[in-house]
N, CA, C and O of each residue as an XYZ file, in Angstrom:
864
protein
N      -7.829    -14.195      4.505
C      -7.216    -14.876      3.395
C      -8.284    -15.380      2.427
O      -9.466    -15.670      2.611
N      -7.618    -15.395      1.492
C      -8.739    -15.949     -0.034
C      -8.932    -17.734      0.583
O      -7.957    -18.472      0.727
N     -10.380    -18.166      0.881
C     -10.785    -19.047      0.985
C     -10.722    -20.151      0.057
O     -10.878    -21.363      0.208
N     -10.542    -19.664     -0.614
C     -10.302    -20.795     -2.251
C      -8.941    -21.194     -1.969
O      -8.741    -22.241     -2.584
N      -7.742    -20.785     -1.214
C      -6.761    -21.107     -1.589
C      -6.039    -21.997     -0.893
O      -5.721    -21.499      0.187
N      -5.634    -23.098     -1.028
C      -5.084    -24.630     -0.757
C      -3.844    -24.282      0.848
O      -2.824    -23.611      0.695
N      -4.107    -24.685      1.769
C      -3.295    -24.291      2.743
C      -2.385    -25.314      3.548
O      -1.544    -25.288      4.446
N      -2.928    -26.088      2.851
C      -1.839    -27.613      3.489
C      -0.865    -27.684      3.268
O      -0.928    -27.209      2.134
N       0.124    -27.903      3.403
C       1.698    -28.587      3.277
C       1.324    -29.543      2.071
O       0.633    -30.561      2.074
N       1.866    -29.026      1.234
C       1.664    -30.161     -0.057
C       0.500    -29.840     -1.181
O       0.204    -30.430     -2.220
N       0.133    -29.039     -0.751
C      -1.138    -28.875     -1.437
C      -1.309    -28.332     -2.836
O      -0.829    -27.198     -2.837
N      -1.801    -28.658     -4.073
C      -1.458    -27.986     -5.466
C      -2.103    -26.597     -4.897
O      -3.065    -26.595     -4.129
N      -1.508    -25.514     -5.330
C      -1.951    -24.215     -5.692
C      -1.909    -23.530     -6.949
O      -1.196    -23.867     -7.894
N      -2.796    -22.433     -6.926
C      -2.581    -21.999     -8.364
C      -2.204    -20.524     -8.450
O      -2.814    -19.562     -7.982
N      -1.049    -20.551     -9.162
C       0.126    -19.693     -8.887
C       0.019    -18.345     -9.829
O       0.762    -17.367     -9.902
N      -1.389    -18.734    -10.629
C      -1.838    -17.630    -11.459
C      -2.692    -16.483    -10.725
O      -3.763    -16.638    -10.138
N      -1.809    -15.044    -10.935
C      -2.441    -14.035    -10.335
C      -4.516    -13.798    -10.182
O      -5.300    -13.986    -11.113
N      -4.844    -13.420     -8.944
C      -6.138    -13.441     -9.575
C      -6.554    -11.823    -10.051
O      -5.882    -10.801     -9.914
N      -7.811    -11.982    -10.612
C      -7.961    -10.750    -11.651
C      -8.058     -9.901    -10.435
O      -8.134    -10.336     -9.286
N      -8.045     -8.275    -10.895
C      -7.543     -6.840     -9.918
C      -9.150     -6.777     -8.843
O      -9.166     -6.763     -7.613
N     -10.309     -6.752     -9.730
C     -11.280     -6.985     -9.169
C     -11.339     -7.814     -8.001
O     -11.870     -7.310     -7.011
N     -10.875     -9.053     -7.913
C     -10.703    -10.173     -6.717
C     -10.154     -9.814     -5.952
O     -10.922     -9.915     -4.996
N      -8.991     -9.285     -5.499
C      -7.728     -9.334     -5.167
C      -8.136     -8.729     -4.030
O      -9.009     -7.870     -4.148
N      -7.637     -9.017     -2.775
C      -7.837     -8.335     -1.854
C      -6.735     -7.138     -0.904
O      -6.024     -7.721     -0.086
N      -6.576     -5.773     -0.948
C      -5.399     -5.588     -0.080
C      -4.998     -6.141      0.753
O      -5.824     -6.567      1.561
N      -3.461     -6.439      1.008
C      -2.707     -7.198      2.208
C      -2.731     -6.021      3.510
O      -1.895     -5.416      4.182
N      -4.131     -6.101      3.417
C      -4.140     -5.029      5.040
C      -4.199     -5.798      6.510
O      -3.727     -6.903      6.774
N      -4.811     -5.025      7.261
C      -5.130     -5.377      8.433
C      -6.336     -6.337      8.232
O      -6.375     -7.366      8.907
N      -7.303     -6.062      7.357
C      -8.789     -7.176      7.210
C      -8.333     -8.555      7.155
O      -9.002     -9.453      7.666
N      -7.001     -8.817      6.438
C      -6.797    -10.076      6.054
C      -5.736    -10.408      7.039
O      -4.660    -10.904      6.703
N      -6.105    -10.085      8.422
C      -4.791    -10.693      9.457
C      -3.253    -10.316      9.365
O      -2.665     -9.263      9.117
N      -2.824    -11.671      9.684
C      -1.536    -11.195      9.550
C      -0.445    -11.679      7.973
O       0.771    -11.860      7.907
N      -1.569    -11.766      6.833
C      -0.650    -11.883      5.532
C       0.117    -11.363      5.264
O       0.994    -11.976      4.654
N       0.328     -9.794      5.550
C       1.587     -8.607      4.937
C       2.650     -9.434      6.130
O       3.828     -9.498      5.777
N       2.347     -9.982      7.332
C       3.632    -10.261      8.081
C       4.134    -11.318      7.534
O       5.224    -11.055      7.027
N       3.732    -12.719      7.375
C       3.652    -13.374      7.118
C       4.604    -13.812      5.845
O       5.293    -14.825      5.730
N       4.393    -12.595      4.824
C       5.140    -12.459      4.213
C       6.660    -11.819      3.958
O       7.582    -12.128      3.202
N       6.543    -11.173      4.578
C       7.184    -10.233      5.082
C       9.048    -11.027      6.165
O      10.258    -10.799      6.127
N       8.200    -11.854      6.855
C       8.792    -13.418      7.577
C       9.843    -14.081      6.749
O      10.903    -14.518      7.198
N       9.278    -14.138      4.906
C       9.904    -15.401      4.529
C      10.812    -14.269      3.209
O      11.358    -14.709      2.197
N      10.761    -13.202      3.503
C      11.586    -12.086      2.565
C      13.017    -11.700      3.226
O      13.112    -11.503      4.438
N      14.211    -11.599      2.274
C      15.453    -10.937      3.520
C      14.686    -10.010      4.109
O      13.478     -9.776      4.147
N      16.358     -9.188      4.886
C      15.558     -8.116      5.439
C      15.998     -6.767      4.208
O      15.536     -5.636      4.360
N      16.554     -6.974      3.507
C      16.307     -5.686      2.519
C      14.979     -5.307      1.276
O      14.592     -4.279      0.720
N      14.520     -7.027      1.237
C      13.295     -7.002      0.435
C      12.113     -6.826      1.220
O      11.011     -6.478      0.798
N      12.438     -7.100      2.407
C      11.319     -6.439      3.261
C      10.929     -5.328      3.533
O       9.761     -5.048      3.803
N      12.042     -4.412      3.485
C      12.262     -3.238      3.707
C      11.724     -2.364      2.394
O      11.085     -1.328      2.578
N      11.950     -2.730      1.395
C      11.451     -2.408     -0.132
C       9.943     -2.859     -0.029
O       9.212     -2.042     -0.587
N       9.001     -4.349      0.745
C       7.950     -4.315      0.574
C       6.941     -3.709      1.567
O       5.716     -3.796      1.647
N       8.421     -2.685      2.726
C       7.669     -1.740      3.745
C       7.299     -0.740      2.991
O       6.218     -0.162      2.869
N       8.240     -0.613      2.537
C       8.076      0.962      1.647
C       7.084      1.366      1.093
O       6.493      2.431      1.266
N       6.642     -0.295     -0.279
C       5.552      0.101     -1.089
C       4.354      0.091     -0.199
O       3.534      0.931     -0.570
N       3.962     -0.625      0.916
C       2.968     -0.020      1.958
C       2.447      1.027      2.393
O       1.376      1.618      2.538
N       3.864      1.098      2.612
C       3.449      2.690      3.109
C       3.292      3.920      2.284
O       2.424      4.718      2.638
N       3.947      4.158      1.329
C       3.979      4.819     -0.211
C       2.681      4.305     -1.127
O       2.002      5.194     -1.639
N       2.457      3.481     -1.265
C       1.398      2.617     -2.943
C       1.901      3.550     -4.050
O       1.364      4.125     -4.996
N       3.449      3.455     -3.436
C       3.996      3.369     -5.061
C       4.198      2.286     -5.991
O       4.057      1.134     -5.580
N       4.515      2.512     -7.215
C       4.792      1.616     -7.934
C       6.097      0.175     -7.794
O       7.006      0.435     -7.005
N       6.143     -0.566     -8.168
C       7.374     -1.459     -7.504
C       8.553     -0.862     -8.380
O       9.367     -0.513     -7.525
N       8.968     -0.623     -9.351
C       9.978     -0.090     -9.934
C      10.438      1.324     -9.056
O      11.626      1.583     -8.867
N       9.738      1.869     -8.740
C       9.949      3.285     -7.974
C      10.528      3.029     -7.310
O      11.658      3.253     -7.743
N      10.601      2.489     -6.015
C      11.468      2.456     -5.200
C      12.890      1.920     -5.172
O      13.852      2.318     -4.515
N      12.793      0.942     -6.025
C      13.751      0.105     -6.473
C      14.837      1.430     -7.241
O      16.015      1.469     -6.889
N      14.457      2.157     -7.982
C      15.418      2.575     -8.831
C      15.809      4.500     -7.974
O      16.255      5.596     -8.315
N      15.320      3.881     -6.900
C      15.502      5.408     -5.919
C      16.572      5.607     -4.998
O      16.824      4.796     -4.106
N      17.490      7.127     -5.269
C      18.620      7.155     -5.042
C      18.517      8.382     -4.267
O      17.714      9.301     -4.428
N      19.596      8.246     -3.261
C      20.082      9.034     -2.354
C      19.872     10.749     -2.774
O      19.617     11.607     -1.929
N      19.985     10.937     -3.772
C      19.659     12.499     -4.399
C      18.414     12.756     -4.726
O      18.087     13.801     -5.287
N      17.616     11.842     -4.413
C      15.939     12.632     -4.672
C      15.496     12.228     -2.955
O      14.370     12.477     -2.525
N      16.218     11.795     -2.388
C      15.838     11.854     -0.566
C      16.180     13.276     -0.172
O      17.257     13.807     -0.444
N      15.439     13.709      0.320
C      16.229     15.343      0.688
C      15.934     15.473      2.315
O      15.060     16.229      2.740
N      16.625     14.787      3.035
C      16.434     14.791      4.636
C      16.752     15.664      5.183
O      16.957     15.477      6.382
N      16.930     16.824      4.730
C      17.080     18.192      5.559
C      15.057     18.342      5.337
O      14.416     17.737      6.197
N      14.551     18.811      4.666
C      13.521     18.627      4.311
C      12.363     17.811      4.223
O      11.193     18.157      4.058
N      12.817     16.759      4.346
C      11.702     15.168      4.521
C      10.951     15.066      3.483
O       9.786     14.709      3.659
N      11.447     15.365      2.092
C      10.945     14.692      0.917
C      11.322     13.968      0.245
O      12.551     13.906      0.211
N      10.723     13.227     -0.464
C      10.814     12.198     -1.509
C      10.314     12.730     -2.735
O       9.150     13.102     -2.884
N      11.216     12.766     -3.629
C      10.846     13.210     -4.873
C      11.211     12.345     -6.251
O      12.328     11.878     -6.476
N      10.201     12.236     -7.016
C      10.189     11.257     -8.309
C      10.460     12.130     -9.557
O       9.925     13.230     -9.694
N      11.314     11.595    -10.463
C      11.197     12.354    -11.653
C      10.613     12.334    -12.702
O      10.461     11.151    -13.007
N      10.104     13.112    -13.592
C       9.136     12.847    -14.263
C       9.346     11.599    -15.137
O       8.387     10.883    -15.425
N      10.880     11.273    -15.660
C      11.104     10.214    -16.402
C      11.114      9.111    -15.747
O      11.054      8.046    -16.362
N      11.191      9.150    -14.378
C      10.670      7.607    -13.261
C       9.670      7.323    -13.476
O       9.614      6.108    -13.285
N       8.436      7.804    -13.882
C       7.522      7.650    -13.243
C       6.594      7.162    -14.722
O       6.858      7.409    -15.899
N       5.407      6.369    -14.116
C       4.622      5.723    -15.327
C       3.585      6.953    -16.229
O       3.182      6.766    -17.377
N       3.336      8.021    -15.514
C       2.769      8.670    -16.200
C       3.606     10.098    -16.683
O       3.160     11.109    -17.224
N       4.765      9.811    -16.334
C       5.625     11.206    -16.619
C       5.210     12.561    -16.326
O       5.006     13.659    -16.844
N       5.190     11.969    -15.310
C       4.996     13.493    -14.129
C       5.709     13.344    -12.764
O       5.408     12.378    -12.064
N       6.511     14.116    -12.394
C       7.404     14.001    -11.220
C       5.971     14.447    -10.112
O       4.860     14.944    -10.301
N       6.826     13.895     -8.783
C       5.888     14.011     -7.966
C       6.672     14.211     -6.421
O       7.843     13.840     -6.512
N       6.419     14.562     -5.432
C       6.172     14.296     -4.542
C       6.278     13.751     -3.090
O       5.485     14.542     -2.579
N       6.675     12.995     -2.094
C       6.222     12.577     -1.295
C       6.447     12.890      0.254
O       7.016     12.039      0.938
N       6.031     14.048      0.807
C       6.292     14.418      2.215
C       6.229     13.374      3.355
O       5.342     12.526      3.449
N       7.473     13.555      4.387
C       7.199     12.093      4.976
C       8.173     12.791      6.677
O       8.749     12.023      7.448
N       8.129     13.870      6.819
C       8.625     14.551      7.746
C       7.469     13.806      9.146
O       7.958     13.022      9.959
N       6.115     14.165      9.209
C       5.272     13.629      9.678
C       4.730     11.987      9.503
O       3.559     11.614      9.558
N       5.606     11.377      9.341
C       5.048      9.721      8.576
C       6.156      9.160      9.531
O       7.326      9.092      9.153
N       5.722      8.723     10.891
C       7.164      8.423     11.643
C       7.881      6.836     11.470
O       8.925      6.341     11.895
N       6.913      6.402     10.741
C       7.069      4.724     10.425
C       8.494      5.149      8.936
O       9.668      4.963      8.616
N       7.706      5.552      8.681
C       8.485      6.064      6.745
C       9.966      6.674      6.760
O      10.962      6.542      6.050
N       9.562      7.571      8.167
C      10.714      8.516      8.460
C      11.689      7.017      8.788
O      12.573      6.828      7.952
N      11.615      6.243      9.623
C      12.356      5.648     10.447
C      12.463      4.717      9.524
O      13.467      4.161      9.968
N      12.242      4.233      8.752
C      12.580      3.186      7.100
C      13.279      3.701      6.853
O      14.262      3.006      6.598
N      13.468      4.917      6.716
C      14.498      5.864      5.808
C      15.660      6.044      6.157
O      16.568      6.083      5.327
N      15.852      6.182      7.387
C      16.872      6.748      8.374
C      17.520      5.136      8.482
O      18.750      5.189      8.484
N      17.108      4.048      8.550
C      17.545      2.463      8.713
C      18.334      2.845      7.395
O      19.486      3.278      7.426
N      17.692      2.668      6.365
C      18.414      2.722      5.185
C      19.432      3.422      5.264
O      20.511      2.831      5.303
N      19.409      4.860      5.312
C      20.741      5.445      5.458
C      21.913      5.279      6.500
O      23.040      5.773      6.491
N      21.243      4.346      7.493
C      23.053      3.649      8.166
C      22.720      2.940      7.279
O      21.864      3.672      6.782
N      22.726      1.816      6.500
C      22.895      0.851      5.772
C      23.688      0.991      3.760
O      24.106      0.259      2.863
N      23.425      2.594      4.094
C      23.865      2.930      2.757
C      24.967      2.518      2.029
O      25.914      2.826      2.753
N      25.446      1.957      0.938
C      26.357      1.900      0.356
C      26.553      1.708     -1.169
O      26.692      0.623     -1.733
N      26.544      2.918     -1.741
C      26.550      3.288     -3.444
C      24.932      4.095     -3.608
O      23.972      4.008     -2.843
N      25.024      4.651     -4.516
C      23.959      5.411     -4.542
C      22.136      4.890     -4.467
O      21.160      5.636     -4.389
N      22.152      4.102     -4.497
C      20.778      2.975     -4.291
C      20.192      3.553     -2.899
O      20.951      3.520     -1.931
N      18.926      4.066     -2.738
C      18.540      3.576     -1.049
C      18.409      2.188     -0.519
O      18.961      1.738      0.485
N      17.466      1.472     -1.475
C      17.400     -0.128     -1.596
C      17.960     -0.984     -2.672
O      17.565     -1.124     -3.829
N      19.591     -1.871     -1.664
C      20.180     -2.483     -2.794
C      20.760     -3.549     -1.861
O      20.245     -3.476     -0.745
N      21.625     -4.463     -1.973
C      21.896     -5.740     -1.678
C      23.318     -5.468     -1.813
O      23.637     -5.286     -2.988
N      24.292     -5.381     -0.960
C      25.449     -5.220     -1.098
C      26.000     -4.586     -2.175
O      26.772     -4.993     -3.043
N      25.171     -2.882     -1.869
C      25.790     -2.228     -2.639
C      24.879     -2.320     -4.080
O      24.719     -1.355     -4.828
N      24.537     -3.147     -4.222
C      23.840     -3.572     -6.044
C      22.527     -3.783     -5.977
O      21.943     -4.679     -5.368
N      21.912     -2.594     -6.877
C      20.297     -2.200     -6.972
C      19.979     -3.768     -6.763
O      20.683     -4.745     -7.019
N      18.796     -3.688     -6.260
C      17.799     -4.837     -6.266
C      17.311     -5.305     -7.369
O      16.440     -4.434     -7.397
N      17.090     -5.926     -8.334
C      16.548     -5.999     -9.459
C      14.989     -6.933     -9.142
O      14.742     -7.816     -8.320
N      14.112     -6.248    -10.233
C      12.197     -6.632     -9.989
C      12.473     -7.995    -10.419
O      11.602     -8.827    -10.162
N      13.067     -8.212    -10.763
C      12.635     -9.944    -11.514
C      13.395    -10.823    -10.234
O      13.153    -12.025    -10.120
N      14.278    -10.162     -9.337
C      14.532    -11.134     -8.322
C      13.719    -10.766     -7.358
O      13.352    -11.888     -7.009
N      13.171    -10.056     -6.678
C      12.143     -9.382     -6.023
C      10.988    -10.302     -6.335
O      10.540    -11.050     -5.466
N      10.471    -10.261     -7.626
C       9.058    -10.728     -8.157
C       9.474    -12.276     -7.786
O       8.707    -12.945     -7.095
N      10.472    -12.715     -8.174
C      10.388    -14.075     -7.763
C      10.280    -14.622     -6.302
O       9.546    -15.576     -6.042
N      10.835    -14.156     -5.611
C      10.985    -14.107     -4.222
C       9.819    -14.074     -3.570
O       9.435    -14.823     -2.672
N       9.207    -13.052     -4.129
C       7.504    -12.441     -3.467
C       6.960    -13.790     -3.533
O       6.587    -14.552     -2.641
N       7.022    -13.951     -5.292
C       5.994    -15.248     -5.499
C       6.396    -16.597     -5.037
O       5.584    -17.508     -5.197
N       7.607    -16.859     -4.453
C       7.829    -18.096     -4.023
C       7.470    -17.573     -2.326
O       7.034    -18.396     -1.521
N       7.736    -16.014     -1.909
C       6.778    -16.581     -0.129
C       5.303    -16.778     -0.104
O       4.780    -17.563      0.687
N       4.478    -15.918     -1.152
C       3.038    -15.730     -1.729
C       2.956    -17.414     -1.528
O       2.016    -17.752     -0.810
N       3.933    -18.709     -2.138
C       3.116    -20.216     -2.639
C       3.889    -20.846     -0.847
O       3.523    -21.999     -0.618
N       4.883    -20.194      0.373
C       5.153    -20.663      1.148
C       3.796    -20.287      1.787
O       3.033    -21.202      2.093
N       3.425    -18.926      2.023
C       2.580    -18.570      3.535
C       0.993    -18.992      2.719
O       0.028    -18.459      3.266
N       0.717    -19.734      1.694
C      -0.771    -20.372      1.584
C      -1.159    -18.777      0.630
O      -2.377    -18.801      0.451
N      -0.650    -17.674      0.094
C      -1.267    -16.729     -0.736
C      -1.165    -17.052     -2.380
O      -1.597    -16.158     -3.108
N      -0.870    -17.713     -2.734
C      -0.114    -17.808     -4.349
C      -1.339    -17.011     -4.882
O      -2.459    -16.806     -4.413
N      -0.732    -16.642     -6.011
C      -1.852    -15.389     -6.845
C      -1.769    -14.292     -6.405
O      -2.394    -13.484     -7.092
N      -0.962    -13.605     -5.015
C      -1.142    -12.293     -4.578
C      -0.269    -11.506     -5.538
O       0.129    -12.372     -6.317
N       0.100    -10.679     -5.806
C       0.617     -9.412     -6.323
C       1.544     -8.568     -5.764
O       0.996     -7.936     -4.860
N       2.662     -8.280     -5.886
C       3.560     -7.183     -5.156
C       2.844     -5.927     -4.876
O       2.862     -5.176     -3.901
N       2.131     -5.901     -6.131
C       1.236     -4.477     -7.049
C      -0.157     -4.486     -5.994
O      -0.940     -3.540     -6.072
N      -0.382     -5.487     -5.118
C      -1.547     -5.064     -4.503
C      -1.551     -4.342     -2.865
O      -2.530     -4.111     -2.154
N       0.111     -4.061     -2.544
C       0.598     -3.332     -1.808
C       0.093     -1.752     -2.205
O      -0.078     -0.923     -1.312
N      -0.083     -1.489     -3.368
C      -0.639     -0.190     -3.836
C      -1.826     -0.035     -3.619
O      -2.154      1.149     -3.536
N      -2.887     -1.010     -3.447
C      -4.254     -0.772     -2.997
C      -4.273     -0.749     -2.041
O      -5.185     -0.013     -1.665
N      -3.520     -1.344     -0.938
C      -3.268     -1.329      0.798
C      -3.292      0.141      0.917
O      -4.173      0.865      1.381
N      -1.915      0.493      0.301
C      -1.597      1.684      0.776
C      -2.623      2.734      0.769
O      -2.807      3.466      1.742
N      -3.504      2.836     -0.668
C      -4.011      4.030     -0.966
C      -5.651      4.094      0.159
O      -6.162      5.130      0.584
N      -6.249      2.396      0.444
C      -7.123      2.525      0.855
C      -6.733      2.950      2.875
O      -7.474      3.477      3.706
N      -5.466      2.491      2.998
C      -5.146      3.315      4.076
C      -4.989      4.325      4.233
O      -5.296      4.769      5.339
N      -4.357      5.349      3.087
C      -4.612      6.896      3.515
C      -5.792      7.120      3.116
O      -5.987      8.334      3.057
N      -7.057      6.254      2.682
C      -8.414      7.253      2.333
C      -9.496      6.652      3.936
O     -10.687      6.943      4.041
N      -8.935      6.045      4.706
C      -9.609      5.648      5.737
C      -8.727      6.623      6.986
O      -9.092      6.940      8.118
N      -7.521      6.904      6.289
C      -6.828      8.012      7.311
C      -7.533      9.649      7.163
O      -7.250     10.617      7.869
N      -8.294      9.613      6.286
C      -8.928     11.106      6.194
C      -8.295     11.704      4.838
O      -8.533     12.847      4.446
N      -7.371     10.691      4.104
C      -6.533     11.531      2.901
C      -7.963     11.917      1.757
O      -8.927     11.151      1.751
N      -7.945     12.761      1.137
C      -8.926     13.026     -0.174
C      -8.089     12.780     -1.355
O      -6.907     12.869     -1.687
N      -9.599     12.314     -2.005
C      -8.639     10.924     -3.407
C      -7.731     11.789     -4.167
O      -6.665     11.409     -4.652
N      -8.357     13.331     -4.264
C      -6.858     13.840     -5.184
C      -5.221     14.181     -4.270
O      -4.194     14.532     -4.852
N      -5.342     13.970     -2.762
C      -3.774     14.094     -2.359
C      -3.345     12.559     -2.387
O      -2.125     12.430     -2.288
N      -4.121     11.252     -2.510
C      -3.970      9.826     -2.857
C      -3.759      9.802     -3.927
O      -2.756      9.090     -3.950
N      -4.010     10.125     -5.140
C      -3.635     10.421     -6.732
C      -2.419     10.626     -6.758
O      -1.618      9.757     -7.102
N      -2.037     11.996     -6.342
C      -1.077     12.589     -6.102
C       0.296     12.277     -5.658
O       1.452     12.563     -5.970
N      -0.452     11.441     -4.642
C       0.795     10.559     -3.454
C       1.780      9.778     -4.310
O       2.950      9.871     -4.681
N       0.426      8.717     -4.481
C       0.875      7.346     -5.250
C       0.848      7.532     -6.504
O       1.309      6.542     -7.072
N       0.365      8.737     -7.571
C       0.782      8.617     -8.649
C      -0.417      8.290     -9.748
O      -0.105      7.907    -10.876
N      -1.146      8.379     -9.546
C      -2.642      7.931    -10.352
C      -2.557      9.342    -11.117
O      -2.532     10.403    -10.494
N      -2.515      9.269    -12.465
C      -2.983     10.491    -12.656
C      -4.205     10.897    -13.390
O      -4.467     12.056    -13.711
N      -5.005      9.747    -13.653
C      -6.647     10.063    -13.836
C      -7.576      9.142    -12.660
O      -7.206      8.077    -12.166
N      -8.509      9.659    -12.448
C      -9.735      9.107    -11.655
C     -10.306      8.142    -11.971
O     -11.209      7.756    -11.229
N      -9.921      7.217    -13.474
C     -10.402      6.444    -13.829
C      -9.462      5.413    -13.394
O      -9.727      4.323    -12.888
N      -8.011      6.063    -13.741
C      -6.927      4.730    -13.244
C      -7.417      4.364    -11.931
O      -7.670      3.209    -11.588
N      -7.535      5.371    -11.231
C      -7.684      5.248     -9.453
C      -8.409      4.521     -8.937
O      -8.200      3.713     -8.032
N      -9.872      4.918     -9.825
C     -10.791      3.938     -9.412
C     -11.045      2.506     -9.778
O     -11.971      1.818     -9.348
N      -9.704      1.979    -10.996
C      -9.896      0.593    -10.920
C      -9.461     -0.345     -9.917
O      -9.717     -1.543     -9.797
N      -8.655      0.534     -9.126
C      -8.081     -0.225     -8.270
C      -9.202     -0.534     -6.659
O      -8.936     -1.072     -5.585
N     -10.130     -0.064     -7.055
C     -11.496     -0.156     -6.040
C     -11.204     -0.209     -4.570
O     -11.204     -1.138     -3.762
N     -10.921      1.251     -4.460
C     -10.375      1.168     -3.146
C     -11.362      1.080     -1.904
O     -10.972      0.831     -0.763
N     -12.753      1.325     -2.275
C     -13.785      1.469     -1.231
C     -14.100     -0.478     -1.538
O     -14.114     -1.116     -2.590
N     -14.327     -0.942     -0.001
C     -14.818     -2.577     -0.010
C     -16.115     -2.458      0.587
O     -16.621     -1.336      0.562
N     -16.825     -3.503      1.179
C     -17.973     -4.056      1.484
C     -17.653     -3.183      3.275
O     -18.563     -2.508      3.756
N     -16.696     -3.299      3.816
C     -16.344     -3.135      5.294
C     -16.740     -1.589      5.803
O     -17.298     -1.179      6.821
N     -16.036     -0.733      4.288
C     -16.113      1.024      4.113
C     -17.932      1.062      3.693
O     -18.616      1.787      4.415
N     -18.533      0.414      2.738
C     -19.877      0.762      2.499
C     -20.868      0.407      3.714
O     -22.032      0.784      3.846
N     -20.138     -0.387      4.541
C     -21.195     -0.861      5.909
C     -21.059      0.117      6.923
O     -21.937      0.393      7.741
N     -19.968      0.622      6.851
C     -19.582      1.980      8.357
C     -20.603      3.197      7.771
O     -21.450      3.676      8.525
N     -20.461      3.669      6.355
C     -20.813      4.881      5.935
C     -22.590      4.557      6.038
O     -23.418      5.400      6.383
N     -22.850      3.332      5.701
C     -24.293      3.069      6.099
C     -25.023      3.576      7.303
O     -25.987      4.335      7.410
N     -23.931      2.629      8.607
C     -23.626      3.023      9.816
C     -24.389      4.710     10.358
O     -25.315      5.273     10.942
N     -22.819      4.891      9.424
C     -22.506      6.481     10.310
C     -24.049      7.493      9.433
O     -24.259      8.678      9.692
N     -24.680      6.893      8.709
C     -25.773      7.517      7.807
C     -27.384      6.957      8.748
O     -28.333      7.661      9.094
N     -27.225      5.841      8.890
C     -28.164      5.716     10.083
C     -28.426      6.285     11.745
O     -29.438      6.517     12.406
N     -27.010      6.362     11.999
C     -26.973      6.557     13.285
C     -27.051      8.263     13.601
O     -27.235      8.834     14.676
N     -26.792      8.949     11.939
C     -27.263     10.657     12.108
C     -28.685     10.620     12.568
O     -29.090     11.229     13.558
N     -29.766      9.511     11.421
C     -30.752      9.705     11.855
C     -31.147      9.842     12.790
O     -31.709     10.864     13.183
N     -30.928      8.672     13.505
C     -31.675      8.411     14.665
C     -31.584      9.702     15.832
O     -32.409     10.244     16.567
N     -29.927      9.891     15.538
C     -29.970     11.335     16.845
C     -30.509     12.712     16.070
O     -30.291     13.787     16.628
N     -31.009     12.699     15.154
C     -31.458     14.019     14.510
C     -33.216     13.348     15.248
O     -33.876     13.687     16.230
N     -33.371     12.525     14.402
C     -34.927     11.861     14.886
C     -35.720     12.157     16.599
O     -36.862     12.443     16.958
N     -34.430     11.909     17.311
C     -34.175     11.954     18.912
C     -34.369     13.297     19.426
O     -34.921     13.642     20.470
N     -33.669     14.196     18.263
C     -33.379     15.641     19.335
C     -34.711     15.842     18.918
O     -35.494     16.058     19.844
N     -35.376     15.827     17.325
C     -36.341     16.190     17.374
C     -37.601     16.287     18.158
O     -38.346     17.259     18.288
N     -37.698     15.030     18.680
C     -38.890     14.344     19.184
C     -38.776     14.954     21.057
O     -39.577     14.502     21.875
N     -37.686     15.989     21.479
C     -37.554     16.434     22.473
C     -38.005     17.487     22.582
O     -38.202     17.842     23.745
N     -38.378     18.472     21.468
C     -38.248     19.473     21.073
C     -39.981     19.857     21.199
O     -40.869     19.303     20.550
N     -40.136     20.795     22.070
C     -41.968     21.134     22.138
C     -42.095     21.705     20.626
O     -41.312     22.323     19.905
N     -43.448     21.221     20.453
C     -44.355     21.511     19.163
C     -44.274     23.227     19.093
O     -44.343     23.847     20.154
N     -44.158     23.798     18.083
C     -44.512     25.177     17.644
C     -45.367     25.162     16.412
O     -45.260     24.675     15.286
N     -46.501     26.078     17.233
C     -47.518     26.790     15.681
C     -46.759     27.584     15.050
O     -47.167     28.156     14.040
């Protein structure tokens, strides 16, 4: 958790987002915040802030996603180009994603009117969502977090899963390398392993060498 931020019962907080640079994904590094939050959400807004986890889609995306771009004979998810912020349809295979699969399949016993995620029947709307977030964000000690930083979770989890940044582009929707990379998906944790895994070649390259009889 952000150390700066007031955790007492009572405590002033400051409820102003911090800049994208600061912000930390609600991953696994930061404990249990995604639960936490997650705790003080129904269970249909939870289910909408599983989604963007697992997706790092956009928050409107899911929200405005209907039973006819789910294609469960098939296990895709597909966006249309006019959904989407850069107007390009896209995407999202989830046949193999057994967490995603099984979000999906909840939803569909739960279905009722064309919405996947809706509240008795009636789309969810972002401005009740956004409020909600930000009133559990000032309950669980996060104020300043972001719905939107569920999209850096996500993406830096499929690039630590082995994904390459253009099927992460792709996924979630980035459609230049510049957008992608503001969202700074590599941290201090990823530059210390690759250090790691860059030292520790040496040493066993260094090792075999030094086993190896001399040749003229």
């Amino acid at each position: 958790m952000n150390a700066t931020v007031p955790m007492g019962v009572g405590a002033s907080v400051d409820s102003r987002p911090l800049p994208l640079h600061l912000r930390k994904p609600l991953d696994r590094s930061n404990g249990d915040c995604a639960v936490a939050l997650l705790g003080l959400l129904d269970t249909d807004e939870q289910e909408v802030v599983r989604f963007l986890r697992l997706t790092g889609w956009r928050v409107e995306e899911p929200l405005g996603l209907t039973w006819d771009q789910v294609d469960r004979e098939g296990e895709v998810l597909r966006l249309y180009a006019h959904e989407t912020k850069g107007k390009a349809g896209r995407v999202f295979p989830f046949a193999l994603a057994p967490e995603l699969k099984a979000l999906l399949d909840g939803r569909w016993e739960k279905r009722n009117g064309p919405f996947v995620f809706h509240k008795d029947g009636n789309r969810i709307a972002y401005t009740t969502l956004h409020k909600h977030w930000k009133k559990a964000c000032k309950s669980a000690g996060l104020a300043g977090r972001l719905i939107h930083d569920l999209r850096r979770t996500a993406a830096r989890e499929m690039r630590r899963a082995g994904l390459s940044e253009g099927e992460i582009m792709k996924l979630c929707g980035w459609k230049t390398r510049a957008m992608f990379d503001r969202y700074n998906i590599i941290d201090e944790a990823d530059l210390a392993a690759a250090v790691a895994k860059r030292f520790d070649g040496t040493v066993v390259a260094q090792s075999t060498l030094s086993t190896e009889p001399a040749t003229r």
